[in-house]
N, CA, C and O of each residue as an XYZ file, in Angstrom:
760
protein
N     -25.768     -0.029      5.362
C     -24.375      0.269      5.079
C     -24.131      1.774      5.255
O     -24.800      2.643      4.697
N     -22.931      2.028      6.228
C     -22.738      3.657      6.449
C     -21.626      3.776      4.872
O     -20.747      2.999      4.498
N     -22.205      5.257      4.142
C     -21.795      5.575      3.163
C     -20.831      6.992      3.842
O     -21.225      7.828      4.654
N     -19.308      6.871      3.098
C     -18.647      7.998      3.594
C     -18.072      8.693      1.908
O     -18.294      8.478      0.717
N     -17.374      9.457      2.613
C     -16.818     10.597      1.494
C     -15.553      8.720      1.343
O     -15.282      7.784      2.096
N     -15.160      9.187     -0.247
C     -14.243      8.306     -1.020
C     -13.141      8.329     -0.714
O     -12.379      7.417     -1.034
N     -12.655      9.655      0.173
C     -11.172      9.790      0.558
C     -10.720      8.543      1.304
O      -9.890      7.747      0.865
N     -11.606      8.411      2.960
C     -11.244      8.079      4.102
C     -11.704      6.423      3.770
O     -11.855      5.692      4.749
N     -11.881      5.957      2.639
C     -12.111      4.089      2.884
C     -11.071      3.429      2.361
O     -11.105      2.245      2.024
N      -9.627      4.547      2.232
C      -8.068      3.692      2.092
C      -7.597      2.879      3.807
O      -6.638      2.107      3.819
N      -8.212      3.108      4.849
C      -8.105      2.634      5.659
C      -8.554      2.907      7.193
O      -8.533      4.021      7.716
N      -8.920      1.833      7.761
C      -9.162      2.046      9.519
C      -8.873      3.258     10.073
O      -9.833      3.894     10.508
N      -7.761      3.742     10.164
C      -7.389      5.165     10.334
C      -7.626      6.174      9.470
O      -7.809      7.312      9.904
N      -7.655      5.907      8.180
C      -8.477      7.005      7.520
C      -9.971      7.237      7.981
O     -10.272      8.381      8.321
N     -11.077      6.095      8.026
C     -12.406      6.083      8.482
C     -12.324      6.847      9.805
O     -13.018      7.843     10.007
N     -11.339      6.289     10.831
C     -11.566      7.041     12.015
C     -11.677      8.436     12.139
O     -12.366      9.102     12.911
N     -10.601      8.896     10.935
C     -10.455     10.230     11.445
C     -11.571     11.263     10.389
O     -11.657     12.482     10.539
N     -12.204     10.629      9.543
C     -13.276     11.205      8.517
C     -14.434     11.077      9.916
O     -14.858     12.144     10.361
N     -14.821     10.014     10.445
C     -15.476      9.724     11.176
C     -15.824     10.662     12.487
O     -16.906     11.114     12.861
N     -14.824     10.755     12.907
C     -15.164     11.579     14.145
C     -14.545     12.839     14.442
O     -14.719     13.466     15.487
N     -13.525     13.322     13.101
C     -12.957     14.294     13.218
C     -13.125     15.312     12.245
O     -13.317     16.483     12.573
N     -13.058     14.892     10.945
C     -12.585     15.763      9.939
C     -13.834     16.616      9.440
O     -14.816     15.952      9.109
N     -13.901     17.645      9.369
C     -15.089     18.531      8.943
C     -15.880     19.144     10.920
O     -16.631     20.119     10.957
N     -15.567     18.499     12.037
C     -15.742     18.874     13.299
C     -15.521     20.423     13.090
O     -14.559     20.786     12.413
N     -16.225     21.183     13.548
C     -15.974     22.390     13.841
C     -15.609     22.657     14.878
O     -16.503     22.573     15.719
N     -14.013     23.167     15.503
C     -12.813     23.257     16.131
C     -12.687     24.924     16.317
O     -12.504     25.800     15.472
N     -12.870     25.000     17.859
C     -12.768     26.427     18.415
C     -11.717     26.232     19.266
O     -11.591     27.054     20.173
N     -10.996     25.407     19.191
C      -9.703     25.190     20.723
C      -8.436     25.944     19.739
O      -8.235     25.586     18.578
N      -7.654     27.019     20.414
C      -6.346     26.993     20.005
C      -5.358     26.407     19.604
O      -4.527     26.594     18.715
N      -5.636     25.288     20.756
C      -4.555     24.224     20.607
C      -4.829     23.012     19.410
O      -3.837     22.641     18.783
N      -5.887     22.522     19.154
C      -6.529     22.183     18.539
C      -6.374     22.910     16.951
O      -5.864     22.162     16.117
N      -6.570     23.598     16.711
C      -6.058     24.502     15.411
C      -4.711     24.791     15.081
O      -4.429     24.792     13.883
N      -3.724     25.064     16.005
C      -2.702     25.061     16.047
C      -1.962     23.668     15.400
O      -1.069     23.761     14.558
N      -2.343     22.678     15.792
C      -1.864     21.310     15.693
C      -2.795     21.048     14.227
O      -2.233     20.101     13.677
N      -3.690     21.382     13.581
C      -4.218     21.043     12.238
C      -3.617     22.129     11.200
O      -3.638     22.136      9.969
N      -3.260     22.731     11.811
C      -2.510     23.931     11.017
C      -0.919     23.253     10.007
O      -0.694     23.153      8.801
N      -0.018     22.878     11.395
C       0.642     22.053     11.202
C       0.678     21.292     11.029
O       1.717     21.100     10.398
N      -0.071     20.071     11.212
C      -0.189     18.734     10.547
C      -0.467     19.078      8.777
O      -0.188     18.350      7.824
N      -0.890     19.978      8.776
C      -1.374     20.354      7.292
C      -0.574     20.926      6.680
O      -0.946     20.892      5.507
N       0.629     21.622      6.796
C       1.514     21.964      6.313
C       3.137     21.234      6.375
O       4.202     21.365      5.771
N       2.641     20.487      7.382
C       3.262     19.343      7.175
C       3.273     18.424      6.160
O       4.350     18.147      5.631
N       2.169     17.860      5.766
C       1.270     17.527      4.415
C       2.059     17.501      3.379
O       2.441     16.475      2.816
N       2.515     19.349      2.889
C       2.885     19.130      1.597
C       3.870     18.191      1.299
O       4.799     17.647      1.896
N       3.059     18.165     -0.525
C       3.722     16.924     -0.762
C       3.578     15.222     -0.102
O       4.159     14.251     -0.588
N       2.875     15.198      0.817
C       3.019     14.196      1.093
C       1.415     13.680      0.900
O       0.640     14.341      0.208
N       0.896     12.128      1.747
C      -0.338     12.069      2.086
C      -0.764     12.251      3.465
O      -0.075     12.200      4.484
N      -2.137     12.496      3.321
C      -2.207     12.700      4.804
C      -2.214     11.276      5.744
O      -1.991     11.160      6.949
N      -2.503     10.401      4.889
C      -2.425      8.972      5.820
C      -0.859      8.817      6.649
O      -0.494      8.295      7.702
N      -0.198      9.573      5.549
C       1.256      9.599      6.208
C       1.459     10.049      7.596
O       1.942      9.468      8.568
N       0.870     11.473      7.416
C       0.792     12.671      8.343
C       0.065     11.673     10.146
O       0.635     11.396     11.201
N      -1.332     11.452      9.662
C      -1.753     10.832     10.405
C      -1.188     10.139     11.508
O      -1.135     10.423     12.705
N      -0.699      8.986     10.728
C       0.461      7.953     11.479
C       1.552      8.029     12.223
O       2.184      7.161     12.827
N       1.771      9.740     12.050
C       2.398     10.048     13.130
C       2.223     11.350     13.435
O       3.142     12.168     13.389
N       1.194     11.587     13.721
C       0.233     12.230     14.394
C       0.753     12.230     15.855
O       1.046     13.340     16.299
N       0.932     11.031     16.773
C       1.383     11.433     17.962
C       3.126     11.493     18.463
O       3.591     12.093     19.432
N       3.883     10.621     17.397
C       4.769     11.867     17.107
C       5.217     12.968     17.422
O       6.199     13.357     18.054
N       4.064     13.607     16.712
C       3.758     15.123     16.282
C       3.618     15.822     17.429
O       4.306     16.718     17.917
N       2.552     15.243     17.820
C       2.294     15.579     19.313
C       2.967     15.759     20.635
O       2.678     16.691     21.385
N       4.132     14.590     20.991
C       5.111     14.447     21.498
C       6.420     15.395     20.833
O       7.142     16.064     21.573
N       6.544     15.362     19.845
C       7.996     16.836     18.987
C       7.615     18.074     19.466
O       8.435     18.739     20.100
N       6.308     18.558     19.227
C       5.771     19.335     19.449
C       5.129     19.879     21.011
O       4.495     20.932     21.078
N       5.295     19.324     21.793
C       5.086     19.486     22.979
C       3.472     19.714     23.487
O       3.029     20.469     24.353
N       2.831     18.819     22.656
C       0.838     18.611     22.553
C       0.683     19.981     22.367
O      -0.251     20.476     22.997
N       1.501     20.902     21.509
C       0.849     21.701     20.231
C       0.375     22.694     21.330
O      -0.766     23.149     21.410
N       1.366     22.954     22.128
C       1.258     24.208     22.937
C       2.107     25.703     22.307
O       3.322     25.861     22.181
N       1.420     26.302     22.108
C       1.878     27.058     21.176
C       3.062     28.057     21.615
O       4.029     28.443     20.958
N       2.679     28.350     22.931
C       3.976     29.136     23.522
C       5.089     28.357     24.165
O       5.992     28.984     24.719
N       5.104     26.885     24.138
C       6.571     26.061     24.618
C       6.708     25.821     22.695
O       7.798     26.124     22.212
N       6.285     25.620     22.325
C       6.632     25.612     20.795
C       7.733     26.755     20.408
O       8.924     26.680     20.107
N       6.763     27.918     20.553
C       7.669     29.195     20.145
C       9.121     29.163     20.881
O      10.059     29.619     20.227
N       9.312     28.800     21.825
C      10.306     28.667     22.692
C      11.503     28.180     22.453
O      12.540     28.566     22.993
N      11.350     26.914     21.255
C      12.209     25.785     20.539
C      12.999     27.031     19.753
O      12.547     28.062     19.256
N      14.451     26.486     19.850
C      15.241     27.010     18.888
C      15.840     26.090     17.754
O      15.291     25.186     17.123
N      17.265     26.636     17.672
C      18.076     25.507     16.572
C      18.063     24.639     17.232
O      17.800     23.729     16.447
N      18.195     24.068     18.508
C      19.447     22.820     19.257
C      17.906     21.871     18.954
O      18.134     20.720     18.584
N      16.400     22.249     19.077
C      15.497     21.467     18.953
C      15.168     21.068     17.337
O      14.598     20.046     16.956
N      15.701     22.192     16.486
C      15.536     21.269     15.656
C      16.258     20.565     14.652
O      16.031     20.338     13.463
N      17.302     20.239     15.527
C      18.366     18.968     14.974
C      17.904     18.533     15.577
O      17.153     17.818     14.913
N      17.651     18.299     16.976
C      17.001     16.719     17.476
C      15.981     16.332     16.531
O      15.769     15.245     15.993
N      15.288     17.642     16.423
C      13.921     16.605     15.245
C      14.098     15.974     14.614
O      13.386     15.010     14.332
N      15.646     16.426     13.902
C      15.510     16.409     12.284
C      16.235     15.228     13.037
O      16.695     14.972     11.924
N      16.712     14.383     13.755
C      17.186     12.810     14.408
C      15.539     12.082     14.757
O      15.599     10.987     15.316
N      14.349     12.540     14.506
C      13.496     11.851     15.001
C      12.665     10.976     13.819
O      12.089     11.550     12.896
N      12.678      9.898     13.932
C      11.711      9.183     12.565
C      10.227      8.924     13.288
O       9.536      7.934     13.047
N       9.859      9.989     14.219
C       8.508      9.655     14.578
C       7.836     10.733     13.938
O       6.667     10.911     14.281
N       8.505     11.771     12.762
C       7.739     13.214     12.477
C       8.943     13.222     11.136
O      10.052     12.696     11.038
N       8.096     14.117     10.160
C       8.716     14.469      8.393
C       9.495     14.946      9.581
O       9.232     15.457     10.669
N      10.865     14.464      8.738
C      12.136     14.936      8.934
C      12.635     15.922      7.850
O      13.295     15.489      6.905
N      12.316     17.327      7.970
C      12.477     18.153      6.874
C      12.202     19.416      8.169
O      11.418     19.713      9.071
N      13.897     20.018      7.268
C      13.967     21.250      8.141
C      13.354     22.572      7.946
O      13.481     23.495      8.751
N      12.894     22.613      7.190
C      12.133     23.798      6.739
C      10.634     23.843      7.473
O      10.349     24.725      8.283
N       9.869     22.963      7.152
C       8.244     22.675      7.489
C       8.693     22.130      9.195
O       7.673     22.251      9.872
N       9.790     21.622     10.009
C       9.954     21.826     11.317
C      10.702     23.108     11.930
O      10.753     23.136     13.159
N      11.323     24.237     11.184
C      11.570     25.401     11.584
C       9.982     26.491     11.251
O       9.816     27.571     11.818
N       9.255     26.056     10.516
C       8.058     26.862     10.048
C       7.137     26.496     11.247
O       6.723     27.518     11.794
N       6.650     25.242     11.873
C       6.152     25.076     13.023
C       6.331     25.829     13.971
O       5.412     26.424     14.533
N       7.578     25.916     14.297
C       8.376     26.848     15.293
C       7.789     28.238     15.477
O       7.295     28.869     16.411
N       8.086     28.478     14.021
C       7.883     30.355     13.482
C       5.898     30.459     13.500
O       5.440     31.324     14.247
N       5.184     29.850     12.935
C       4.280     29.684     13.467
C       3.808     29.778     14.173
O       2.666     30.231     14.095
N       4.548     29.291     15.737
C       3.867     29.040     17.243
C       3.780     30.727     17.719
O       2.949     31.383     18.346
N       5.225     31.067     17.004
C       5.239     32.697     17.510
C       4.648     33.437     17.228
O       4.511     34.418     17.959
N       3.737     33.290     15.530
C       3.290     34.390     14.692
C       1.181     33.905     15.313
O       0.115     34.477     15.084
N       1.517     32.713     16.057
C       0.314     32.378     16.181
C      -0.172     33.593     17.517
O      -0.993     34.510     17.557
N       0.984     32.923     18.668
C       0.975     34.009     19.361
C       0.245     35.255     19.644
O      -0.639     35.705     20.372
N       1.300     35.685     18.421
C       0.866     37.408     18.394
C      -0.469     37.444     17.916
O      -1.152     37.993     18.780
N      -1.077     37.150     17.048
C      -2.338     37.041     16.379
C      -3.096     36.689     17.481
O      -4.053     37.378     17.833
N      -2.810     35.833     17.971
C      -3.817     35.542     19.399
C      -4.224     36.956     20.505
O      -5.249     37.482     20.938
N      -2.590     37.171     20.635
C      -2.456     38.360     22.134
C      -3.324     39.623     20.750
O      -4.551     39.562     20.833
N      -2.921     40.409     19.879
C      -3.567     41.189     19.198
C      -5.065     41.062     18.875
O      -5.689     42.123     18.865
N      -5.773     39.874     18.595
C      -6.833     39.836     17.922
C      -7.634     39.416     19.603
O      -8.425     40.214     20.107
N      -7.365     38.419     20.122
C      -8.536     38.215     20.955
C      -8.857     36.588     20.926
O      -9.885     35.954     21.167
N      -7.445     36.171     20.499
C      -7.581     34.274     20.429
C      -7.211     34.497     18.693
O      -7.153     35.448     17.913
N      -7.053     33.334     18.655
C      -6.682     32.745     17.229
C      -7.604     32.259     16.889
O      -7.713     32.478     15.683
N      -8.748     31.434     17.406
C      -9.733     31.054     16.761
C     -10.528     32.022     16.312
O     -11.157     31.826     15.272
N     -10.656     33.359     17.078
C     -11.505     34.421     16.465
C     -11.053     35.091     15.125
O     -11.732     35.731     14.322
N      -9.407     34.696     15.095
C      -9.041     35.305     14.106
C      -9.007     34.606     12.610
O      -9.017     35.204     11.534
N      -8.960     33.076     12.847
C      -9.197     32.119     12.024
C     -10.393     32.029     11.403
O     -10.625     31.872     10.205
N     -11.282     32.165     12.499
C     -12.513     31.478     12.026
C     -13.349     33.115     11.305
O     -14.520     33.143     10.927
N     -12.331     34.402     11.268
C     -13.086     35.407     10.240
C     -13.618     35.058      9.263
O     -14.746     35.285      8.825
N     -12.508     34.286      8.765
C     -12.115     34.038      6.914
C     -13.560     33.614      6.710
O     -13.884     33.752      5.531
N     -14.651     33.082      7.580
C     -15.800     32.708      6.853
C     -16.896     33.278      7.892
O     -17.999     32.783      8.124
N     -16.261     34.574      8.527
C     -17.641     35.290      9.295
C     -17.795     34.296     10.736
O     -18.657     34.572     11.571
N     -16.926     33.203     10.901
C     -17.811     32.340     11.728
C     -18.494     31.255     12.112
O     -18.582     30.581     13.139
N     -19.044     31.248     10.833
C     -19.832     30.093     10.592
C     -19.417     29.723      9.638
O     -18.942     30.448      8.764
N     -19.565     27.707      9.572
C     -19.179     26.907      8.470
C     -19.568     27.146      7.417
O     -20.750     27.473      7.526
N     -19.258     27.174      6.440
C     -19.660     27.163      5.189
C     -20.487     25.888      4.849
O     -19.797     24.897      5.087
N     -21.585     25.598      4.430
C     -21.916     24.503      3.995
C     -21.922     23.926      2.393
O     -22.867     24.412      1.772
N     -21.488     23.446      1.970
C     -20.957     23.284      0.406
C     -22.025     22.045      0.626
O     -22.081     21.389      1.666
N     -23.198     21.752     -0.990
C     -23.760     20.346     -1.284
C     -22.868     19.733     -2.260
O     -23.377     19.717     -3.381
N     -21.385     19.084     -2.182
C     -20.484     18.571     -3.372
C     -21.629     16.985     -3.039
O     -22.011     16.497     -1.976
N     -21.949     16.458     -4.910
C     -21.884     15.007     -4.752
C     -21.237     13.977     -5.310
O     -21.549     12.851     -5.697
N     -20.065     14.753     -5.251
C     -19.157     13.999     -5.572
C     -17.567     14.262     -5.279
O     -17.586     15.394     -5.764
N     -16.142     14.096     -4.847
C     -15.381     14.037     -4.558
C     -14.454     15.189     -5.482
O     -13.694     16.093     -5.134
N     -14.945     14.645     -6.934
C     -14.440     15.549     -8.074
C     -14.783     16.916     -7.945
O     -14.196     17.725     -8.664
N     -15.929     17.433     -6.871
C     -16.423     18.699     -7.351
C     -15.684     19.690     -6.707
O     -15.403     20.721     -7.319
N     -15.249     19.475     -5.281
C     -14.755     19.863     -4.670
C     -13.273     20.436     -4.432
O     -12.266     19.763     -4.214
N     -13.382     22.000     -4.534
C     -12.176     22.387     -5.272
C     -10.838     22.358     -3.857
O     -10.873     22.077     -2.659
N      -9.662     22.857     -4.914
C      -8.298     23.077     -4.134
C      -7.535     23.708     -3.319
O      -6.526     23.686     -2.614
N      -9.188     24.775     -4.028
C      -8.387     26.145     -2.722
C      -9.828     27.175     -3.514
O     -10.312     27.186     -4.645
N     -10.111     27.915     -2.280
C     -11.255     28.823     -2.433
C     -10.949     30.661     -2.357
O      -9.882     31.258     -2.217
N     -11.934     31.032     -2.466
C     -11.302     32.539     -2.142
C     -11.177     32.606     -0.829
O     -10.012     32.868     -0.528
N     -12.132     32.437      0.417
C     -11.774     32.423      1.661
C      -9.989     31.751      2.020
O      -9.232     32.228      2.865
N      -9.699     30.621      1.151
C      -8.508     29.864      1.693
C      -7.353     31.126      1.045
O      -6.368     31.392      1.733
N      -7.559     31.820     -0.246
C      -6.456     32.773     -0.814
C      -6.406     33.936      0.091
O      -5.438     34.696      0.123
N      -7.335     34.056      0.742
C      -7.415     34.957      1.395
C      -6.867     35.196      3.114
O      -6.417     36.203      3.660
N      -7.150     33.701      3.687
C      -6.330     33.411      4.753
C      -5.056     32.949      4.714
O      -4.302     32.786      5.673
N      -4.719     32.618      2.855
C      -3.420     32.119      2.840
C      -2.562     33.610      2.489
O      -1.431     33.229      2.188
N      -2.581     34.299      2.447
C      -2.022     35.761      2.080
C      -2.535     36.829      3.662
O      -2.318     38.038      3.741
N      -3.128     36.104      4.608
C      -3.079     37.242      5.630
C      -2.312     36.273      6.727
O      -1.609     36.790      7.595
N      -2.480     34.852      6.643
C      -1.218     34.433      7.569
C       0.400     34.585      6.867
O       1.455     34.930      7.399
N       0.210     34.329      5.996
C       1.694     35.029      5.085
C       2.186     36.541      5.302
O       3.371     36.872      5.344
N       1.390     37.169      5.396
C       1.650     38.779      5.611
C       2.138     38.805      7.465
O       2.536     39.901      7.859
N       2.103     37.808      8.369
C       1.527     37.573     10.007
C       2.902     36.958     10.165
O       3.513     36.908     11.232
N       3.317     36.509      9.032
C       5.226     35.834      9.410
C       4.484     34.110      9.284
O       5.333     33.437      9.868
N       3.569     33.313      8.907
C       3.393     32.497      9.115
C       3.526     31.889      7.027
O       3.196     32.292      5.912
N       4.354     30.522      7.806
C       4.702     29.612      6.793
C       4.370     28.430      6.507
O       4.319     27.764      7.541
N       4.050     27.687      5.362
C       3.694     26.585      4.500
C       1.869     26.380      4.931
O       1.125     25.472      5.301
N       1.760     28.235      4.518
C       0.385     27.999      4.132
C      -0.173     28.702      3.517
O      -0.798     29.694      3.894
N       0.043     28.078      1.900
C      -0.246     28.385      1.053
C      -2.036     28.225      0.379
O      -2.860     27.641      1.082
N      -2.225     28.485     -0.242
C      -4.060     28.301     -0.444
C      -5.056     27.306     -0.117
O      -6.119     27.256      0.501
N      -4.001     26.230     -1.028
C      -4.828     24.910     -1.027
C      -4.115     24.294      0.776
O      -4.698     23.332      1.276
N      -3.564     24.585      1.136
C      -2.979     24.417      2.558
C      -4.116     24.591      3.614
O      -4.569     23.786      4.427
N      -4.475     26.049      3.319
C      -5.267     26.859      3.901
C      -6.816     26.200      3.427
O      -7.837     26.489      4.052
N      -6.818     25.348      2.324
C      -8.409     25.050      2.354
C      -8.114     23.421      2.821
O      -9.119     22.963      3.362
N      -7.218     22.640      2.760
C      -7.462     21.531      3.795
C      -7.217     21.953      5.149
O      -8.341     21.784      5.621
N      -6.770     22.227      5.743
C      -6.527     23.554      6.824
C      -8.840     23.679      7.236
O      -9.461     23.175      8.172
N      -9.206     24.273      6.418
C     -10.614     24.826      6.861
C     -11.222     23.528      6.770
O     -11.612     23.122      7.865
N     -11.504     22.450      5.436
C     -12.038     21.135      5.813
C     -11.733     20.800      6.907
O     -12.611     21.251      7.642
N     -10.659     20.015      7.770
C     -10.141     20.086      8.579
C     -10.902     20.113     10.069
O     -11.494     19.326     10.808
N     -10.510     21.519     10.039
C     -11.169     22.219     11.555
C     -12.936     22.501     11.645
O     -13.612     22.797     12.631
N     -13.481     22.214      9.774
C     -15.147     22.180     10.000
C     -15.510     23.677     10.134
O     -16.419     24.046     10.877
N     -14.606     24.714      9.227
C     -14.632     26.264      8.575
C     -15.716     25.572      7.093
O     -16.659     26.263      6.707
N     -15.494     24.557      6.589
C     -16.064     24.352      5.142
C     -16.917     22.764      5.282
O     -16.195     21.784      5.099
N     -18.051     22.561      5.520
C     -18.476     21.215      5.175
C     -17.990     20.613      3.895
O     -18.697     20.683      2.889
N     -17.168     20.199      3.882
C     -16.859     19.299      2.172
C     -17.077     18.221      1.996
O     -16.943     17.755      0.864
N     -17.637     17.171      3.430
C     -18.351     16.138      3.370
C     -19.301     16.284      2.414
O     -20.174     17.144      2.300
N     -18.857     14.733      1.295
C     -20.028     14.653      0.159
C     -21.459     14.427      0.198
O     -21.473     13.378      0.843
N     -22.659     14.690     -0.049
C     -23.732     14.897      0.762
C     -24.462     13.613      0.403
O     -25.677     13.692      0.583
N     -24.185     12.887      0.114
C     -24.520     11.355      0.493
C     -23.970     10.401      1.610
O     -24.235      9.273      2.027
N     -22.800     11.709      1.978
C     -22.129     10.929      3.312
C     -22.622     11.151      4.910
O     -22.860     12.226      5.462
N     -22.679     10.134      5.334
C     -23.353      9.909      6.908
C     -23.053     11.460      8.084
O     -23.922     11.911      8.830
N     -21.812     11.947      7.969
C     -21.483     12.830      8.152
C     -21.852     14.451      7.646
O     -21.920     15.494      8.296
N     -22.019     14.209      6.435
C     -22.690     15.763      5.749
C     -24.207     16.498      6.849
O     -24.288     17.564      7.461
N     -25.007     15.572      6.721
C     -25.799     15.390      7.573
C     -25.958     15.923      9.230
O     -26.722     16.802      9.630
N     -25.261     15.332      9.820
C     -24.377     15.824     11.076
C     -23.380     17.205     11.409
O     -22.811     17.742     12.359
N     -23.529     17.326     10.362
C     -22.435     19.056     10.001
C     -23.066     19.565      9.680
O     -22.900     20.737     10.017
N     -24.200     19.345      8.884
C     -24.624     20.804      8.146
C     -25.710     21.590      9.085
O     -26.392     21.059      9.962
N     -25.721     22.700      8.785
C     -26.219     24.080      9.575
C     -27.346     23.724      9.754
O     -28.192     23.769      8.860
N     -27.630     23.205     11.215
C     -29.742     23.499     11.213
C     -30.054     21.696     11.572
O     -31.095     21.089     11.824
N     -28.809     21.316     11.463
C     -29.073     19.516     11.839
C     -29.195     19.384     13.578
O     -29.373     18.285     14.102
């Protein structure tokens, strides 16, 4: 029997994406860009939600190209806010927007966005041994810390705990529980 973290066995699509995605360590722009937002998309909500329209997301968003993103003005996002394939909420779809731009600059200044992302932990994943679901906290100093330097960058709805599902996520933090099939497969030296 494959044993996983407790989150992802609410469903088929939850397993899939614990399975072959979540905790992956993610160096693509575009790729980060689009977990960024899906994750701040989030608040408040679940992510099974998020998930499900995931391509959606993908399609509103123009496959999470960050400079036709920046590009979107108002007239795009009233169409959104007409779309039931993506949270229809104007704030967290004008913050996408503002995002694509502030991602941008951070990119053209630093040398990529992933170099600039992946500081917050030197680089390399963090490997956490949680064995259990409960241990595993909400937000870390690395996440307060990337959540207050993309905030200072013009970038919005990413707040701490944002910023630490944000790093689970992209595979900045192993938080796979270490009885899970996956911990294994992530951690440093496997």
């Amino acid at each position: 029997m494959t044993i996983r973290c407790e989150w992802a066995l609410g469903s088929p699509m939850m397993m899939e994406y614990h399975d072959r995605e979540w905790g992956t360590p993610t160096h693509d722009d575009r790729e980060l860009f689009e977990l960024l937002i899906l994750e701040g998309a989030q608040a408040g909500l679940s992510w099974s939600t998020i998930l499900k329209q995931r391509d959606g997301y993908r399609e509103a968003f123009r496959g999470f190209d960050a400079a036709e993103v920046a590009r979107m003005g108002s007239g795009d996002v009233d169409t959104l806010l007409q779309s039931s394939n993506i949270v229809r909420n104007r704030a967290k779809i004008a913050a996408a927007i503002g995002n694509a731009a502030a991602l941008m600059t951070v990119a053209a200044e630093l040398g990529g966005f992933d170099r600039y992302i992946w500081s917050f932990v030197d680089g390399v994943p963090v490997q956490n041994s949680w064995k259990s679901l409960g241990e595993v906290p909400a937000q870390t100093r690395q996440s307060q810390a990337m959540s207050a330097d993309l905030k200072a960058r013009g970038f919005r709805f990413v707040g701490p705990t944002i910023c630490y599902a944000f790093m689970q996520a992209v595979g900045m933090v192993n938080d796979h529980v270490v009885s899970c099939f996956r911990y294994g497969e992530l951690s440093t030296g496997s």
